[in-house]
VEXPA-35654 format. One record per residue (C-alpha): residue number from 1; y, z, x; residue in one letter; chain. Coordinates in nm, 3 decimals, decimal comma. Example, Ala and Ser with C-alpha at 12.3 -4.5 7.8 and 13.67 -1.06 7.14 Angstrom:
<nodes>
[node 1; [-0,450; 0,780; 1,230]; "a"; "A"]
[node 2; [-0,106; 0,714; 1,367]; "s"; "A"]
</nodes>
This chain:
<nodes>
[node 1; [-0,542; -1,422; -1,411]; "x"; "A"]
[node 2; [-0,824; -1,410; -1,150]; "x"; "A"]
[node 3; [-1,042; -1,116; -1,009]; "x"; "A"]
[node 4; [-1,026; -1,185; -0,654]; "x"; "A"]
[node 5; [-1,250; -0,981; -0,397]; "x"; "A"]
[node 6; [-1,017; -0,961; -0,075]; "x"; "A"]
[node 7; [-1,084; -0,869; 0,280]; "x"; "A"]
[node 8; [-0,754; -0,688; 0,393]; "x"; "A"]
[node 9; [-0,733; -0,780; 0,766]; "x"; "A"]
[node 10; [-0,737; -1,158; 0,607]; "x"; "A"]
[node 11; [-0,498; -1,090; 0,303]; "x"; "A"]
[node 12; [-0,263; -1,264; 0,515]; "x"; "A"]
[node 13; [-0,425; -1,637; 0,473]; "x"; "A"]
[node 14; [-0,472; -1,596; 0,068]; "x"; "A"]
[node 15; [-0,150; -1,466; -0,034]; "x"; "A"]
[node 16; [-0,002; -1,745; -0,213]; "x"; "A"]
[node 17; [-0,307; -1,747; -0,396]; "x"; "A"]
[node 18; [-0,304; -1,402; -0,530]; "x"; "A"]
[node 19; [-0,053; -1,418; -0,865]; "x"; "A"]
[node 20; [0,124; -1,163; -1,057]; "x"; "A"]
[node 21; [-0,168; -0,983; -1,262]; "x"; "A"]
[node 22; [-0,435; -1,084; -1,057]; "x"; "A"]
[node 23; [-0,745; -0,823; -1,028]; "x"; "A"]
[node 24; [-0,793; -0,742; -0,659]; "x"; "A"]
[node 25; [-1,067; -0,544; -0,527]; "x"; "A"]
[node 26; [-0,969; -0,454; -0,191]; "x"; "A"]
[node 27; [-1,175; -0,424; 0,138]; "x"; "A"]
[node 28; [-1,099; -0,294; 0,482]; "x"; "A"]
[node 29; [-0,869; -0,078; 0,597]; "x"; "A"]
[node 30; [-0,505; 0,062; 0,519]; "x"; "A"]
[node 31; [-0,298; 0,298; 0,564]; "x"; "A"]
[node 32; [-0,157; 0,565; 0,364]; "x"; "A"]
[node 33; [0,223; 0,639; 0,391]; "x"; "A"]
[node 34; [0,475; 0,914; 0,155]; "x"; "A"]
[node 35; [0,809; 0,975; 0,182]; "x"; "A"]
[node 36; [0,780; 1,172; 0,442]; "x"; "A"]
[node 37; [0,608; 0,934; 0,638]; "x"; "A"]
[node 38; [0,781; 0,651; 0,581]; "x"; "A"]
[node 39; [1,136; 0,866; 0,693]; "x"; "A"]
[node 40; [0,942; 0,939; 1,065]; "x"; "A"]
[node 41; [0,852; 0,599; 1,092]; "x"; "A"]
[node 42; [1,180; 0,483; 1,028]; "x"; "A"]
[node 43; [1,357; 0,715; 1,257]; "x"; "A"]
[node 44; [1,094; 0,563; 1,507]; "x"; "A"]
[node 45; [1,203; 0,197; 1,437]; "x"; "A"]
[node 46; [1,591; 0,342; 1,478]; "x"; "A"]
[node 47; [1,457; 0,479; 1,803]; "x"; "A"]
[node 48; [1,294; 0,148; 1,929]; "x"; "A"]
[node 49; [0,975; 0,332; 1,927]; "x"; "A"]
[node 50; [0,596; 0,208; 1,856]; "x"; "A"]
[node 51; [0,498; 0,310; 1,530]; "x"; "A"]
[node 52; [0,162; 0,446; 1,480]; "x"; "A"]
[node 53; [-0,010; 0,142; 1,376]; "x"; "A"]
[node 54; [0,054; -0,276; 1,411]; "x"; "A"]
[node 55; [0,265; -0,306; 1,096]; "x"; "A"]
[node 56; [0,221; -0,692; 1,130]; "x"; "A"]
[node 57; [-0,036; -0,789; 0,846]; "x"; "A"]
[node 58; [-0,108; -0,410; 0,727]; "x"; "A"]
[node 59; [-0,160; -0,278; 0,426]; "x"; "A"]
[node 60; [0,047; 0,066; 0,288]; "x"; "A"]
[node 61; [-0,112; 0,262; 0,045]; "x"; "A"]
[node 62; [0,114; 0,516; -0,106]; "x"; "A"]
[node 63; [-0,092; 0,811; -0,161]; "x"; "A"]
[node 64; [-0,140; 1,161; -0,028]; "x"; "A"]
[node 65; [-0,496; 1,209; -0,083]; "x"; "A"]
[node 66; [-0,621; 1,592; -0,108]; "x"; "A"]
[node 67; [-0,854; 1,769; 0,148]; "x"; "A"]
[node 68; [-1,175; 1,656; 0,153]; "x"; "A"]
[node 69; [-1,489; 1,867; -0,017]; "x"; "A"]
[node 70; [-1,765; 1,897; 0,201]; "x"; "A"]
[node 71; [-1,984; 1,590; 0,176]; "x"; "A"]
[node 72; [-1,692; 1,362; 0,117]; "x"; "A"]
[node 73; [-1,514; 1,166; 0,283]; "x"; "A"]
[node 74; [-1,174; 1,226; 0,139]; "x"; "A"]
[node 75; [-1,045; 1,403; -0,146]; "x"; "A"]
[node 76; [-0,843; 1,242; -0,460]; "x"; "A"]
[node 77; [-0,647; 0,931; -0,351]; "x"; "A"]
[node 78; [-0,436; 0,782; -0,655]; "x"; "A"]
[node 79; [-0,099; 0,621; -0,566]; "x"; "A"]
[node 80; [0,245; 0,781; -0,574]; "x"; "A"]
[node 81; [0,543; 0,635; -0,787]; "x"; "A"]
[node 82; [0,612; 0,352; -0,514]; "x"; "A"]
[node 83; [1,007; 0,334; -0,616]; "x"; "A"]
[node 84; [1,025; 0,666; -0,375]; "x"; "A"]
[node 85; [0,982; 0,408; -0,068]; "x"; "A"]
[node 86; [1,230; 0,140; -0,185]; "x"; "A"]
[node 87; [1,477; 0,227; 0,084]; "x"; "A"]
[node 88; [1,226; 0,204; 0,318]; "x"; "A"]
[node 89; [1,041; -0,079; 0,229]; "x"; "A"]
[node 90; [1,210; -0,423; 0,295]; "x"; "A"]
[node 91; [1,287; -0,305; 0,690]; "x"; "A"]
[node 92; [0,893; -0,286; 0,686]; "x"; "A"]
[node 93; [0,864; -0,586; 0,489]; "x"; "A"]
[node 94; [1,080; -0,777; 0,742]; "x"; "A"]
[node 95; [0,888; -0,610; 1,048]; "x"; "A"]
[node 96; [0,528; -0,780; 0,922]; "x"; "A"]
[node 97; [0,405; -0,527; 0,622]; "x"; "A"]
[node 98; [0,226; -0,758; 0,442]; "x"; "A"]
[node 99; [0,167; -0,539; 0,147]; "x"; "A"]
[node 100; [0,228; -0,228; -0,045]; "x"; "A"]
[node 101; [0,021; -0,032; -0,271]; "x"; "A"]
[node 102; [0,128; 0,238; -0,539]; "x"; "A"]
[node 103; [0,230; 0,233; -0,902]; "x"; "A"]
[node 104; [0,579; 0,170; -1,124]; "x"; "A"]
[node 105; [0,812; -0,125; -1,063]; "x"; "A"]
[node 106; [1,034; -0,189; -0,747]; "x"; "A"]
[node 107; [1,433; -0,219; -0,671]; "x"; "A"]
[node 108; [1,523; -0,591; -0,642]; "x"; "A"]
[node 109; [1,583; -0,525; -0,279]; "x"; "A"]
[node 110; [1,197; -0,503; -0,233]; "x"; "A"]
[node 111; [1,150; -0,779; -0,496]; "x"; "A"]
[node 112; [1,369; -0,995; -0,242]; "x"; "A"]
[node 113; [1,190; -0,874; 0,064]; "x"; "A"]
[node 114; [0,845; -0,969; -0,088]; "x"; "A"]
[node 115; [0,919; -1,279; -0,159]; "x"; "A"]
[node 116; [1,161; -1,331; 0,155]; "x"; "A"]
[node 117; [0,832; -1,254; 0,389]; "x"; "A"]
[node 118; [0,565; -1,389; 0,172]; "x"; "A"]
[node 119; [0,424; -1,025; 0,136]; "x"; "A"]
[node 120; [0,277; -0,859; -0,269]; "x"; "A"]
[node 121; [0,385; -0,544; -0,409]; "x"; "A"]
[node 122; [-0,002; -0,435; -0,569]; "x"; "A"]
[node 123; [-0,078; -0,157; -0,818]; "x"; "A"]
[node 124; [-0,356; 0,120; -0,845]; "x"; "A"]
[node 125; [-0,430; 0,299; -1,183]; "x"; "A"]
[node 126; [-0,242; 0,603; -1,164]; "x"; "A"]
[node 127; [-0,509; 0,945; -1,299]; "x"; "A"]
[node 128; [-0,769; 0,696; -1,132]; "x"; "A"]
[node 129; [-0,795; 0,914; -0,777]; "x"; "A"]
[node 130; [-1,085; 1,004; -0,808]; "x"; "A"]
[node 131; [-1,250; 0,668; -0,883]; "x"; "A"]
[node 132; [-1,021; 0,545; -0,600]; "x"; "A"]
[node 133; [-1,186; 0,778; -0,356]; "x"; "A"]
[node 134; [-1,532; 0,669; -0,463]; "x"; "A"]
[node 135; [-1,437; 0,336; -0,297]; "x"; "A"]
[node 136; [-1,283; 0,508; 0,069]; "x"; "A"]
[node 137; [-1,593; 0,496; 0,307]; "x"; "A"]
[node 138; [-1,320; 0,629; 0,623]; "x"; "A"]
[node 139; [-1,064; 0,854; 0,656]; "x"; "A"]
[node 140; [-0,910; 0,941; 0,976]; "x"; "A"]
[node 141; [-0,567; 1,113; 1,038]; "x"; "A"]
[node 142; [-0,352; 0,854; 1,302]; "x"; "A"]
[node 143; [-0,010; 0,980; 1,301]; "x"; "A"]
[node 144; [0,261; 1,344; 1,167]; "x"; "A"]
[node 145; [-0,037; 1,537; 1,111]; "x"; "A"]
[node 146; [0,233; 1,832; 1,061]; "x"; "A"]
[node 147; [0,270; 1,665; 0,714]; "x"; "A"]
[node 148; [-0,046; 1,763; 0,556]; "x"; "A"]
[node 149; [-0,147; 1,552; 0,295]; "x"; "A"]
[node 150; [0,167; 1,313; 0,344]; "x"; "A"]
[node 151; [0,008; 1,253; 0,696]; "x"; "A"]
[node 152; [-0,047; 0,914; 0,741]; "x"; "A"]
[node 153; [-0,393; 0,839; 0,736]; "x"; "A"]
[node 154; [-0,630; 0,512; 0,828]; "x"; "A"]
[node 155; [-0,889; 0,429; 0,538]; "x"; "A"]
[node 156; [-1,141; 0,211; 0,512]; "x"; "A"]
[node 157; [-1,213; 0,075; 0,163]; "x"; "A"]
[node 158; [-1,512; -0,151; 0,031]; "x"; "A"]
[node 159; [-1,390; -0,301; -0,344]; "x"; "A"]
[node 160; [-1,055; -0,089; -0,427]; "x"; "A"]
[node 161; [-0,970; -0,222; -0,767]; "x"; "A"]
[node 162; [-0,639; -0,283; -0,772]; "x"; "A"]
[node 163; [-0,389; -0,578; -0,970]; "x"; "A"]
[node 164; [-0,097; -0,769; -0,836]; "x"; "A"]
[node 165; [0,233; -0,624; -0,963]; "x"; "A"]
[node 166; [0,432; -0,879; -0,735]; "x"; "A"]
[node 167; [0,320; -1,160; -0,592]; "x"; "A"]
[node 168; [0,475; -1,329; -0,305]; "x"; "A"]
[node 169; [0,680; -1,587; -0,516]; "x"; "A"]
[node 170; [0,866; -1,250; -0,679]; "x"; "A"]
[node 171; [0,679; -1,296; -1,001]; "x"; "A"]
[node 172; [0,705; -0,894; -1,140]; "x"; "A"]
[node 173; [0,492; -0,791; -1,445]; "x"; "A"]
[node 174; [0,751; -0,516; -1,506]; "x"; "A"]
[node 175; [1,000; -0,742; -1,546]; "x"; "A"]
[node 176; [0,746; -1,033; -1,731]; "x"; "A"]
[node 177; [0,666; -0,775; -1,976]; "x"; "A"]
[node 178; [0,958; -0,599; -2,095]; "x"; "A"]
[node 179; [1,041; -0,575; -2,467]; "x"; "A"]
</nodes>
């Protein structure tokens, strides 16, 4: 296992380096996507439509971070249980997502997408939001801002600590580690 300090808008380049149970810290931006969000951007896809960012080489982080206090830049930001986007995910996968970020395993549908479009599946510490936000220097609402918090939202992070759940070979520490 390596700690691994990772510029996001090059993730693409390193990651058949990163392994299952790697320590990432993250920098750059993302994007933050729920349920919710993920549903309108699929119905855009279904509808041939642009979706509100270049999905080739992004980054999803599935959180819906709380309002801002004043002086911050965001509010909370932990991850959501990322199973909730499984039926979404591997259309993204195949479209250019080149990884996901939330917490809990995946469905082997995803598993196979990862490794299918040489994407990772990567893991926050859920209860860590607040630490998470510490490490968001932008937020800025792009797209469904009818959604509230599930809104999708373009962050910029410097050092997100994250670890790889999945790597792009399919090796899954929820499966490695079962008893």
């Amino acid at each position: 296992m390596s700690k691994i300090y990772c510029n996001l808008q090059e993730l693409q380049k390193i990651i058949t380096d990163i392994h299952a149970g790697d320590e990432l810290f993250l920098s750059g931006v993302l994007y933050t996507a729920r349920d919710a969000a993920h549903k309108k951007m699929l119905e855009l896809i279904n509808d041939s439509k642009e979706l509100p960012f270049d999905i080739k080489g992004a980054s999803i982080y599935y959180a819906g971070p709380t309002e801002a206090r004043p002086g911050t830049v965001i509010g909370s930001c932990g991850p959501t249980t990322s199973s909730r986007m499984d039926k979404f995910a591997p259309t993204l996968l195949d479209l250019g997502l080149s990884c996901m970020i939330g917490k809990g395993c995946r469905s082997d549908a995803v598993i196979e997408a990862i490794v299918r479009n040489r994407a990772l599946y990567l893991c926050a510490v859920g209860g860590a939001g607040a630490y998470i936000s510490s490490c968001i220097t932008s937020c800025e609402v792009i797209a469904f801002p009818e959604l509230g918090c599930e809104s999708v939202k373009k962050l910029t992070v410097k050092d997100m600590p994250v670890f790889c759940a999945i790597d792009s070979f399919g090796n899954d520490i929820f499966k490695r580690n079962k008893i």
